[in-house]
C-alpha positions as CSV (number, residue, x, y, z in Angstrom):
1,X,82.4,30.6,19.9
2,X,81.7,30.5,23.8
3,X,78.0,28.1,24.7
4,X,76.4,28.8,27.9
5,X,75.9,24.8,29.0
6,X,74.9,22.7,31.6
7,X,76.6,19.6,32.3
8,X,75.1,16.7,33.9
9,X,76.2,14.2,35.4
10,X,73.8,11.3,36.9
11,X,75.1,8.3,39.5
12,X,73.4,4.9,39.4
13,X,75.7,3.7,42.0
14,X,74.2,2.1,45.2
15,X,75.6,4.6,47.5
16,X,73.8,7.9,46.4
17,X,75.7,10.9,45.3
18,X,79.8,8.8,46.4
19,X,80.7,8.4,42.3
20,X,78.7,11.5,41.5
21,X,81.1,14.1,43.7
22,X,83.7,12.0,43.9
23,X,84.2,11.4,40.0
24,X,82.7,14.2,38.4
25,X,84.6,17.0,39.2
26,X,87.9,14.9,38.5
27,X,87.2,14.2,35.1
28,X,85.8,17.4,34.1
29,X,88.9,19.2,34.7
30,X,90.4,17.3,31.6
31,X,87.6,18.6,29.7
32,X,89.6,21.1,27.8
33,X,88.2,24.8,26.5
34,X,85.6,24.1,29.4
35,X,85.1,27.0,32.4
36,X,82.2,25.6,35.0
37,X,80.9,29.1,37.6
38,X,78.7,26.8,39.2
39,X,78.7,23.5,40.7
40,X,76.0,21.5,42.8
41,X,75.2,18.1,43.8
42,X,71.2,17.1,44.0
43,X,70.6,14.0,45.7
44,X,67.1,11.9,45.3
45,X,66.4,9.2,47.5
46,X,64.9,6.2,46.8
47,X,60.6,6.9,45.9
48,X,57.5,4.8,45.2
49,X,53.9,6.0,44.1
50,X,50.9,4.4,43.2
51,X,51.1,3.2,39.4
52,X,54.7,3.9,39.4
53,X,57.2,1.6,39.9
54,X,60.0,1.4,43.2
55,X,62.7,4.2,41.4
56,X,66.3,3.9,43.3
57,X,67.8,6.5,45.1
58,X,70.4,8.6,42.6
59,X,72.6,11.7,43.0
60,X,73.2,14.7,39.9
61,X,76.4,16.8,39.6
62,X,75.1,20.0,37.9
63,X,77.8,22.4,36.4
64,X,77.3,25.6,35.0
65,X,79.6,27.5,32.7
66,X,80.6,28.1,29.2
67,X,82.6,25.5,26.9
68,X,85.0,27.3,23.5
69,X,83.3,25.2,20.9
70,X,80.4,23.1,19.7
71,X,78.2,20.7,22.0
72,X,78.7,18.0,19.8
73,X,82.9,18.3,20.3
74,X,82.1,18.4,24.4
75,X,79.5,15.5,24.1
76,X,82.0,13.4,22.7
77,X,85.0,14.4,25.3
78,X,82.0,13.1,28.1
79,X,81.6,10.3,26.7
80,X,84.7,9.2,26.0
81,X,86.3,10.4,29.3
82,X,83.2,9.0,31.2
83,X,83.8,5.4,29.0
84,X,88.0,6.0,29.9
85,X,87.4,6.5,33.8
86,X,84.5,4.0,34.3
87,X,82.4,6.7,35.5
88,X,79.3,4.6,37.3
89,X,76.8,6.9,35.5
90,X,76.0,8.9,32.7
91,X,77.6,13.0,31.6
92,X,75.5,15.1,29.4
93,X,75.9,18.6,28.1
94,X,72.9,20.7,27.6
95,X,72.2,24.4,25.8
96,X,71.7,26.5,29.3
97,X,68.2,28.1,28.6
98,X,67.9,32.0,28.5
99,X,64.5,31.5,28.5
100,X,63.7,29.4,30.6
101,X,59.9,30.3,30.3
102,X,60.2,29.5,26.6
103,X,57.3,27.1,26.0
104,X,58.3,23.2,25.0
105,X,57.1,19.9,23.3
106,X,58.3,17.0,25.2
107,X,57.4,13.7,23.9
108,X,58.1,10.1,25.7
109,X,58.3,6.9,24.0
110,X,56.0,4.8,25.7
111,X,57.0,0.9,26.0
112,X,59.9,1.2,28.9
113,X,60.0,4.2,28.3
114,X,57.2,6.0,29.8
115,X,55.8,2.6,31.6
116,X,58.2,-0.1,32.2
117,X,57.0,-2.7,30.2
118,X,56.9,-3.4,26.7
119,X,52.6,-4.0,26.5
120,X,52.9,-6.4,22.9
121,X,54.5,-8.4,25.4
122,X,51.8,-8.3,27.7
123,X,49.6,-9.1,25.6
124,X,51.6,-12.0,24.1
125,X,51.1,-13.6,27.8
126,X,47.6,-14.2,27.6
127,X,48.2,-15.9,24.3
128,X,50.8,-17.6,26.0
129,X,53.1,-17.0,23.2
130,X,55.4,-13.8,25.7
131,X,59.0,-16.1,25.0
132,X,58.3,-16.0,21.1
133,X,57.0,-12.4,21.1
134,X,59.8,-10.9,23.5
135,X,62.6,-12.2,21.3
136,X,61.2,-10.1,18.5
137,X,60.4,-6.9,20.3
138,X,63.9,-7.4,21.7
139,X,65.2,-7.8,18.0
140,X,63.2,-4.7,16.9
141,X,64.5,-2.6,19.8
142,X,68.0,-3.4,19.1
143,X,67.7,-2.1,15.7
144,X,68.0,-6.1,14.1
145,X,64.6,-5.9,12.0
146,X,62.7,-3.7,10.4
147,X,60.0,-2.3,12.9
148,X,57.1,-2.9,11.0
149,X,58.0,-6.3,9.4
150,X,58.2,-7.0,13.4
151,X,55.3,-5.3,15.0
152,X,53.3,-7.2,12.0
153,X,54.9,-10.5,13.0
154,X,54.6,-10.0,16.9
155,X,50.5,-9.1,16.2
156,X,49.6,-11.9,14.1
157,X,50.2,-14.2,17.7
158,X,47.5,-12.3,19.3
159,X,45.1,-13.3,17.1
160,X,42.1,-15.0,18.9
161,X,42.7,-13.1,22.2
162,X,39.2,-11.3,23.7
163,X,39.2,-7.7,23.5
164,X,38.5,-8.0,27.4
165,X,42.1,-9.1,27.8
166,X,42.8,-4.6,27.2
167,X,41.6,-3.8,30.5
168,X,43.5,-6.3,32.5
169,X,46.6,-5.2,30.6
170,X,45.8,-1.6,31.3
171,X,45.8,-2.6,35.1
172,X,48.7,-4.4,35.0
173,X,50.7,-1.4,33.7
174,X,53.4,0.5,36.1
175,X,54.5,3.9,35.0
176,X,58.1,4.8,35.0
177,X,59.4,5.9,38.6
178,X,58.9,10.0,38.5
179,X,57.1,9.7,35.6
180,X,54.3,11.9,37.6
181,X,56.3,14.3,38.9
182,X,57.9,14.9,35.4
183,X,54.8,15.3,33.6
184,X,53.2,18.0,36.3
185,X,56.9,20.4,36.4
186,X,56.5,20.2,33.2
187,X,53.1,21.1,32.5
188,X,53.7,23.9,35.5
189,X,56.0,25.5,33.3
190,X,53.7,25.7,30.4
191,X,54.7,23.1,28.3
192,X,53.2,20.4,26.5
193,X,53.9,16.6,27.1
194,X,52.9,13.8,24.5
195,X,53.4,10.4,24.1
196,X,53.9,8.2,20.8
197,X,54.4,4.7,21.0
198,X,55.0,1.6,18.3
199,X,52.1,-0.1,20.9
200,X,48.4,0.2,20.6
201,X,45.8,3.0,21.3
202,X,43.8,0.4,23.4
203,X,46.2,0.4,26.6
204,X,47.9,4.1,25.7
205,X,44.5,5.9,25.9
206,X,43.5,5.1,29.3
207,X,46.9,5.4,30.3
208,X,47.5,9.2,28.6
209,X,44.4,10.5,30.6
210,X,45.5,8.9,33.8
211,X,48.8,10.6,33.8
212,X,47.2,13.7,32.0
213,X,49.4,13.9,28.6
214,X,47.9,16.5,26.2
215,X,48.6,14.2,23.2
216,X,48.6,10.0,22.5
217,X,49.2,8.6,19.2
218,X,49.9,4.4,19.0
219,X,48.5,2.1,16.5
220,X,45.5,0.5,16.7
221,X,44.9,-3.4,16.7
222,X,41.6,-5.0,14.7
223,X,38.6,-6.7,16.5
224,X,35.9,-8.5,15.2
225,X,33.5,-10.6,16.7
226,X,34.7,-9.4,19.9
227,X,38.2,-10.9,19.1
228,X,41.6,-9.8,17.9
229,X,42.2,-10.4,14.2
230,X,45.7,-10.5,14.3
231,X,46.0,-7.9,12.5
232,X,46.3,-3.8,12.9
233,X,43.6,-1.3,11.7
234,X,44.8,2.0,10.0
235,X,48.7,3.5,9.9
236,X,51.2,2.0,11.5
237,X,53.4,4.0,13.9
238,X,56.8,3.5,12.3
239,X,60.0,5.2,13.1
240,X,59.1,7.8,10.6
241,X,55.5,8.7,11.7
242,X,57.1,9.2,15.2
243,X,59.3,12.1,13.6
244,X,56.5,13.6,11.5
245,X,54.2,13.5,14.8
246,X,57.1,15.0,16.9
247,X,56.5,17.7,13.9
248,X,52.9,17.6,13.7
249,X,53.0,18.4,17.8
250,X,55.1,21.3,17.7
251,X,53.3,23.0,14.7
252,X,50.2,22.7,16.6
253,X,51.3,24.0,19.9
254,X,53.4,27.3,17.9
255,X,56.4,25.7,19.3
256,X,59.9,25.7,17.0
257,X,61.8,22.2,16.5
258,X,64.3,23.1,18.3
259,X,62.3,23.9,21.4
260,X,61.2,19.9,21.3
261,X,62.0,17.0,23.4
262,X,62.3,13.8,22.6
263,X,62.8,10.8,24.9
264,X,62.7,7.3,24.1
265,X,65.0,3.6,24.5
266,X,65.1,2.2,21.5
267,X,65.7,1.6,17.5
268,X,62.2,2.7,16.6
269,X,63.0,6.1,18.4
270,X,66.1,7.1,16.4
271,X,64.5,9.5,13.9
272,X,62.4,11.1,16.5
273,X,65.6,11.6,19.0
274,X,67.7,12.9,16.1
275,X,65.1,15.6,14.7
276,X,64.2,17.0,18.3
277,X,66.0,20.0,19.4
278,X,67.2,17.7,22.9
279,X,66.9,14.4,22.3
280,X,67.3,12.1,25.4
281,X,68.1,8.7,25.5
282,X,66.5,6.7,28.1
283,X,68.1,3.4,29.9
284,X,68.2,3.2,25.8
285,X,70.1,0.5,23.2
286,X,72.8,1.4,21.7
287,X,71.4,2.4,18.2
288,X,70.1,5.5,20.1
289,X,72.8,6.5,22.4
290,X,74.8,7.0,19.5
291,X,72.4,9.5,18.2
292,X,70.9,11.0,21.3
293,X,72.5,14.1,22.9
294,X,72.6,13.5,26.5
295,X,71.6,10.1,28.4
296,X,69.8,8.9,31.7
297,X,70.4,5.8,32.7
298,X,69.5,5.8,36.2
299,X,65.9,3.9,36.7
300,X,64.2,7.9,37.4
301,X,61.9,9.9,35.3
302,X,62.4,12.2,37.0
303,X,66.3,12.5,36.3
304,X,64.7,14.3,32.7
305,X,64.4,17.5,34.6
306,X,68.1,18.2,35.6
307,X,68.4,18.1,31.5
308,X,65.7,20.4,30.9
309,X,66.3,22.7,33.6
310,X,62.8,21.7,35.6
């Protein structure tokens, strides 16, 4: 069975697009049962905008064609030949759209995903207790512990911290470089854009309107007196509640699962990743490359697009 794909390939090297042409093209043509019509190199220099952070300059080998078998068989033969010839990057195959007006769901992780920090461990800095709590985030990102046991640990050190503490966080925040851009070609194509995060609806909400997401679902902490408890109020946003509001989203908005999107970095975005119809692994751990099917790991939002055909 022929599949119209897309293969990309993304450089993080320092000198912008060398590995990318260079490399690419090579290593493709030992990609057996694999015909490319149409080849291209996008370069992106380096870029900076308020609220984001400083994104590097990267370059993207797009090929166009059809490959004799399933995705998953030519995912693997990327990866491994990529691994083999130490490509300095990352090579995905993608579905090429026939509709490429066909409405989406694409929903970001949040924590260094969507922003580059991980905002429990902001927090934990005004406790003064950011070494203790970034060993267990770290932990809980690489799959370790169980999320919740470790979002409940990682909480209880924030007890006594003043709810004021939310909007000095919230100011502190940097968005992913081309975060912005991704969010507006994506919502000029007509689709919708979310975000879900294992973090907390104090510091996501202001963020969600700023960059103008149509959705935002995080956990919530508990205040009384004016204080954090050190303890959460309501659900907590596990692994699984991400996957059921990836499904929840696309209900909503008429849209099939395997029109979705799903980008995240870490453990607590496995089931999410898995159950979209793309799922994209972002400068992720390993527990969710393994899973995802296609990869960025150059410092770019932006970078998404090539994958979704943006």
């Amino acid at each position: 069975m022929d599949t119209s794909v897309t293969v990309v390939g993304l450089s993080t090297s320092d000198s912008v697009s060398a590995s990318v042409i260079n490399d690419v093209p090579r290593i493709l043509d030992q990609v057996g049962l694999l015909t490319l019509d149409e080849h291209s190199v996008v370069r992106s220099g380096p870029r900076h905008r308020t609220y984001e952070a400083v994104g590097p300059g990267y370059a993207t080998y797009l090929g166009v064609g059809t490959y004799r078998g399933s995705l998953e068989s030519l995912r693997r033969q990327l990866r491994n030949l990529a691994e083999s010839h130490g490509f300095d990057g990352t090579l995905s195959a993608v579905e090429t759209m026939v509709d490429p007006q066909q409405p989406r769901l694409v929903v970001f992780d949040t924590d260094s995903t969507l922003i580059t920090q991980e905002v429990i461990d902001e927090l934990a800095r005004y406790a003064g207790r950011e070494h203790e709590v970034a060993e267990v985030t770290e932990a809980a990102m690489s799959g370790e512990i169980d999320f919740e046991t470790s979002l409940r640990r990682r909480v209880k050190a924030l007890a006594g911290l003043p709810v004021s503490v939310f909007d000095e966080v919230v100011q502190n925040i940097t968005f992913t470089a081309g975060a912005y851009e991704l969010v507006r070609a994506l919502h000029d194509r007509g689709h919708t854009v979310a975000t879900v995060s294992g973090g907390f609806m104090e510091i996501l909400e202001p963020l969600a309107d700023l960059i103008g997401l149509d959705h935002a679902r995080a956990n919530r902490l508990e205040v009384a007196g004016g204080k954090l408890t050190g303890d959460l109020r309501g659900p907590v946003i596990t692994p699984e509640v991400k996957r059921e509001t990836l499904q929840e989203w696309a209900t909503l908005a008429g849209i099939s699962l395997v029109d979705t999107v799903a980008i995240g970095d870490g453990a607590n975005d496995v089931l999410m990743v898995k159950d979209a119809g793309l799922g994209v692994a972002f400068r992720a751990k390993d527990p969710l490359r393994q899973v995802a099917d296609a990869e960025v790991n150059v410092a770019r939002l932006d970078a998404v697009r090539h994958l979704l055909g943006v």
